[in-house]
C-alpha positions as CSV (number, residue, x, y, z in Angstrom):
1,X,120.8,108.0,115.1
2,X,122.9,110.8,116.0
3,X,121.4,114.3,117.2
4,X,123.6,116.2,114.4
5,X,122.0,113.8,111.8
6,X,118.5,114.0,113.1
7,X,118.4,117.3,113.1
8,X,119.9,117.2,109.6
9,X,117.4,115.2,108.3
10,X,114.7,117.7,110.0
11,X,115.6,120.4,108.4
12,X,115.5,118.9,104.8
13,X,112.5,117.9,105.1
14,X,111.2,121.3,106.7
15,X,113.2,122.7,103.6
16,X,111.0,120.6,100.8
17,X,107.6,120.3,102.9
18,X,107.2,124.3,104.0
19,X,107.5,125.4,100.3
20,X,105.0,122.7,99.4
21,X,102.7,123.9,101.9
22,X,103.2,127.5,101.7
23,X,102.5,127.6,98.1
24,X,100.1,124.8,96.9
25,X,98.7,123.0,100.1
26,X,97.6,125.9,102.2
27,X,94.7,127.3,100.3
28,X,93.3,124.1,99.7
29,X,93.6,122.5,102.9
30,X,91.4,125.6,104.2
31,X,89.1,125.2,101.6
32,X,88.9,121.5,102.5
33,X,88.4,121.7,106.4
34,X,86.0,123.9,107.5
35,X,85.9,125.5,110.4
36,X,83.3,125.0,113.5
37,X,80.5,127.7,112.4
38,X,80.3,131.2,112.0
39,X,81.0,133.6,115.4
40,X,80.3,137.3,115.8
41,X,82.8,139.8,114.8
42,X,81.9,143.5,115.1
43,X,78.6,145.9,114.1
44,X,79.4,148.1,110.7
45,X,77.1,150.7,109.2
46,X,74.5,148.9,106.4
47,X,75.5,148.9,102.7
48,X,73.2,148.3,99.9
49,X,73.3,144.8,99.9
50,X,73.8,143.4,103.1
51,X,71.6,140.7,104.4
52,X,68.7,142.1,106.0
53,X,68.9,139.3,108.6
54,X,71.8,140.8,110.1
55,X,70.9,143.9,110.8
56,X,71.3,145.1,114.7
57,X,68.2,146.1,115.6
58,X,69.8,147.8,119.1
59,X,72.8,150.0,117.3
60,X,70.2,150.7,115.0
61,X,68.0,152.1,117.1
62,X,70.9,153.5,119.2
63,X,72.4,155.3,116.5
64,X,69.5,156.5,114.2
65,X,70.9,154.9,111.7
66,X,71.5,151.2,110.1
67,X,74.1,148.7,110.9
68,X,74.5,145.4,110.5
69,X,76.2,142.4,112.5
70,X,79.7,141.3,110.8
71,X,80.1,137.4,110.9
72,X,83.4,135.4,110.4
73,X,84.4,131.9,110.3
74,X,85.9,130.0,113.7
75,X,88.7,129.1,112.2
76,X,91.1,127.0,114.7
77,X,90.6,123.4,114.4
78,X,92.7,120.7,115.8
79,X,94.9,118.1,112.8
80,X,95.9,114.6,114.6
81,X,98.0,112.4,112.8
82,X,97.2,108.8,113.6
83,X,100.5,107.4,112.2
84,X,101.7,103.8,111.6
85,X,104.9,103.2,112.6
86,X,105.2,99.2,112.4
87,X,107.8,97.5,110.8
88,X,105.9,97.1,107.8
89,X,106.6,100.9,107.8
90,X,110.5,100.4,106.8
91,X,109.6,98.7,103.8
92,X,110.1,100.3,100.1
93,X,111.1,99.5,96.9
94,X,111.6,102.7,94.9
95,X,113.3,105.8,96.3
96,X,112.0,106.1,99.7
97,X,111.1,104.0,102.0
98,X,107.3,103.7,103.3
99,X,108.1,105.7,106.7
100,X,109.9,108.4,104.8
101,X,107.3,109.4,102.5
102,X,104.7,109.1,105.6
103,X,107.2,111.9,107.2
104,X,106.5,114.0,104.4
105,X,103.2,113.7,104.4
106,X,102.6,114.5,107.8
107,X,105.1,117.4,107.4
108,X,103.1,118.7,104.5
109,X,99.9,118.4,106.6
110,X,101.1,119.7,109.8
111,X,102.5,123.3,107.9
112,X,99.6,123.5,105.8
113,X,97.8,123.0,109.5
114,X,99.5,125.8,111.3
115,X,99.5,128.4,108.5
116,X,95.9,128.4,109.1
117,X,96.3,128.7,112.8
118,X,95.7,125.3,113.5
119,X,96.5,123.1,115.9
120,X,98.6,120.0,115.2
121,X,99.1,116.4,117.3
122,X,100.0,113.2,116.7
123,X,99.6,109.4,117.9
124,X,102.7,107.0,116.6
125,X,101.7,103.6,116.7
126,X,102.3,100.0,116.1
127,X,100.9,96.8,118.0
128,X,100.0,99.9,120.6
129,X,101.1,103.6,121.2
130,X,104.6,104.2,120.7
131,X,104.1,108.6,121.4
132,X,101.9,110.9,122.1
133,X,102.6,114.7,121.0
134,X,99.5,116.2,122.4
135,X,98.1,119.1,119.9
136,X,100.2,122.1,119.7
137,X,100.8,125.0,117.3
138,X,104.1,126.9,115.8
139,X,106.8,126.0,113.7
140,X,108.6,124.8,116.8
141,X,105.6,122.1,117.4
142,X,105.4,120.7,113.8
143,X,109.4,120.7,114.0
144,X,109.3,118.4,117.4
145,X,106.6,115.9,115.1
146,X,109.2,115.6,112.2
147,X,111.8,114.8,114.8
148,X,110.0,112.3,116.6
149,X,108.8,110.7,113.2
150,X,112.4,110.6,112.2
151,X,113.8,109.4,115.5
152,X,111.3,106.9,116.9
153,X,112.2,104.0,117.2
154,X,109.3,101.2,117.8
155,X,109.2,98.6,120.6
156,X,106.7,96.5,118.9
157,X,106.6,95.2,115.4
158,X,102.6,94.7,114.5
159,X,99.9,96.9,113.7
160,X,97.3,97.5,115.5
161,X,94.8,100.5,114.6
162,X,92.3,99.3,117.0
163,X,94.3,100.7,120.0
164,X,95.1,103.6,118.0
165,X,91.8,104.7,117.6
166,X,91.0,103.8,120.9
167,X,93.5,105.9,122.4
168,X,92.1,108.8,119.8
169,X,89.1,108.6,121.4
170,X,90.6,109.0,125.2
171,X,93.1,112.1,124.7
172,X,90.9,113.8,121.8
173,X,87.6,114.8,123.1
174,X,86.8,118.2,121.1
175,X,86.1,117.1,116.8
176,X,89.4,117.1,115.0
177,X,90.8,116.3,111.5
178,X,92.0,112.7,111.9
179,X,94.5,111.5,108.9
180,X,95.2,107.8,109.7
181,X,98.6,107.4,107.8
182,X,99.0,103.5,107.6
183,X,99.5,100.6,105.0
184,X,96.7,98.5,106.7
185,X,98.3,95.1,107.7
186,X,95.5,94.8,110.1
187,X,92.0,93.8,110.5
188,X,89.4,94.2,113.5
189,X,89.1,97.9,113.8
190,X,85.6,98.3,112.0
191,X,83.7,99.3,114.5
192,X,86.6,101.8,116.1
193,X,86.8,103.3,112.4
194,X,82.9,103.5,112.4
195,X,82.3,105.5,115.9
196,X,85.7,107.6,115.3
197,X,83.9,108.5,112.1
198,X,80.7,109.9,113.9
199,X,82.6,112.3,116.0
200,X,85.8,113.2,113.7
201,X,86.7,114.2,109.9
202,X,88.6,111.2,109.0
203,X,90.4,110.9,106.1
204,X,92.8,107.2,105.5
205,X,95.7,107.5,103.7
206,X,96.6,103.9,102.5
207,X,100.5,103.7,101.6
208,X,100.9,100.9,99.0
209,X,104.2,99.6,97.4
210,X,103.5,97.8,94.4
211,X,106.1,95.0,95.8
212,X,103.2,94.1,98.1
213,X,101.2,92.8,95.1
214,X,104.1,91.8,92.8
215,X,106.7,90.1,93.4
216,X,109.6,90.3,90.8
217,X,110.7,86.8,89.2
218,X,113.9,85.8,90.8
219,X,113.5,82.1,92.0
220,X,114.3,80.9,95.5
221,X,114.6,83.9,98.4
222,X,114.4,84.4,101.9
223,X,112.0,86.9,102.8
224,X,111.5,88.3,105.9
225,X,108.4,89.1,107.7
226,X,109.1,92.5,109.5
227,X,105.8,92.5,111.4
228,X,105.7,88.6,112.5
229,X,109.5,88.7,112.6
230,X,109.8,85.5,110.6
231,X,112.0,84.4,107.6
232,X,111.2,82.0,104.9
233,X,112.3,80.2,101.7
234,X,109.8,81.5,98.8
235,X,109.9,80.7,95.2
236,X,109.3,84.1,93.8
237,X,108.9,83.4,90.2
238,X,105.9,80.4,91.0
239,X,102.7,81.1,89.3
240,X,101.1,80.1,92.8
241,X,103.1,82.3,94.8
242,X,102.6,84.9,92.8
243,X,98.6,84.8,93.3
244,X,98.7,84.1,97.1
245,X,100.6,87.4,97.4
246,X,98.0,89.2,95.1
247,X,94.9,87.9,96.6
248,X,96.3,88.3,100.2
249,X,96.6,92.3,98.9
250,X,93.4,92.8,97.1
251,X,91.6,91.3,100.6
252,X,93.2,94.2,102.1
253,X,92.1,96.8,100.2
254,X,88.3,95.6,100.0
255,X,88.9,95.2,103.4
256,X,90.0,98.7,104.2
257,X,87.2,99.7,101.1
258,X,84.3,98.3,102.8
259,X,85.2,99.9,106.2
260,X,85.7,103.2,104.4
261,X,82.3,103.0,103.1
262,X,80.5,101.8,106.3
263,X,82.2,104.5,108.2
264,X,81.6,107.1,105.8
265,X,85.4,108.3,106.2
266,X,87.6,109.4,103.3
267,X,90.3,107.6,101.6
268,X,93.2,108.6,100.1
269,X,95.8,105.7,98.2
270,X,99.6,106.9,97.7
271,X,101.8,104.6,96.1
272,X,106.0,104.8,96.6
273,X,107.3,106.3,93.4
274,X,104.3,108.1,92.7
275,X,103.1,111.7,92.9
276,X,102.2,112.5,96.2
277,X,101.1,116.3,95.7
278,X,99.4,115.4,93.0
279,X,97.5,112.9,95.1
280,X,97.2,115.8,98.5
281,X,95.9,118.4,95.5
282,X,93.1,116.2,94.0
283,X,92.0,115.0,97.3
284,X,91.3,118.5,98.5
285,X,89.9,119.8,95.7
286,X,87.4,117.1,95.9
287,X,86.8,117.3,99.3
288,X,86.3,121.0,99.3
């Protein structure tokens, strides 16, 4: 893709996402994520009212008269983005594409992140780590992310969140929010989601087209495996074909359910074609 084009396609989406974030996501995404604990501010004279508990005993004394200590939030915390990027990815049948509406989402995430002084990184993956943008904060940062999202272009075709997570675990020692942005063509990474869980907020965002359930009734078609990089002859309108597809789905989202519940991460589904800020608002009001 050419740099004039990429950088195009950057700002449009900085264009749509910032507003987003400035004016619905920001309150709630700090109402939703916490920060580490409460940290000394400064010593004020007492009002009727104040917490007895934190009165300074020493300026009290000092001063002859009372004052309290003046508490505030620690704030900063560190937003990775654990993103799919397989080939699955560039698979949509409404508007967008899968990839595209995960480039929003991270987008909306990462400004909502930074207005709240935030840090923001990211992990691209697919059968391993494709890049690394190590956390960061500024418009400048969040700008870099979009571009890479846009831009990247995969070497590998599979999924595998294993690694991912793995890797998470090596460059990400301090607790961080973790959104893993994936549709979950994957198995084996229980026990990776489990101990990720312990140490960070995570929060899976499943991206589901509702062609990977249903398949529309049009007789004999090759389709074309992105991920195994395979092509086949499939009669689309077969009652039998038709439930293969369905069950293989539903297996992957009890799958994915059952790891969300062992782990005690949160879940998040977004469909192509539906409401996504609907979706982000509900899930942080809920969380919060």
């Amino acid at each position: 893709m050419e740099t004039a084009e990429i950088l195009k396609k950057v700002r449009k989406i900085e264009i749509k996402t910032r507003g987003l974030s400035n004016h619905i996501f920001s309150g709630e995404y700090h109402s939703a994520f916490k920060g580490r604990g409460m940290s000394f501010s400064e010593v004020r004279d007492y009002h009727y009212g104040d917490d007895v508990r934190n009165i300074d005993w020493n300026v009290t004394a000092r001063s002859g008269s009372p004052h309290i200590k003046v508490f505030e939030e620690e704030r900063e915390l560190t937003l990775m983005l654990l993103v799919d990027i397989s080939k699955s990815s560039y698979f949509g049948s409404q508007t967008q594409l899968k990839n595209e509406l995960i480039t929003e989402l991270c987008a909306v995430l990462s400004f909502s992140a930074i207005s709240n002084n935030d840090k923001v990184g990211a992990i691209l993956f697919s059968d391993g780590v494709e890049q690394f943008v190590s956390p960061g904060k500024g418009k400048k940062h969040i700008l870099r992310i979009i571009r890479e999202l846009i831009d990247v272009q995969p070497e590998h075709q599979g999924t595998n969140i294993k690694s991912a997570i793995e890797y998470l675990s090596n460059v990400q020692k301090k607790r961080a929010i973790v959104f893993l942005i994936s549709d979950f063509i994957d198995r084996g990474y229980d026990d990776a989601m489990k101990i990720m869980s312990k140490k960070h907020d995570v929060i899976a965002v499943n991206i589901t087209d509702r062609r990977d359930a249903e398949l529309p009734s049009l007789g004999m078609m090759k389709l074309f495996d992105p991920e195994k990089g395979i092509s086949r002859w499939v009669n689309t309108s077969a009652a039998s074909t038709k439930r293969k597809l369905k069950k293989a789905y539903d297996d992957r989202q009890q799958y994915l359910a059952n790891i969300i519940n062992r782990s005690r991460a949160k879940s998040l589904t977004i469909q192509l074609g539906d409401d996504y800020v609907k979706s982000l608002i509900k899930f942080f009001k809920k969380k919060g």
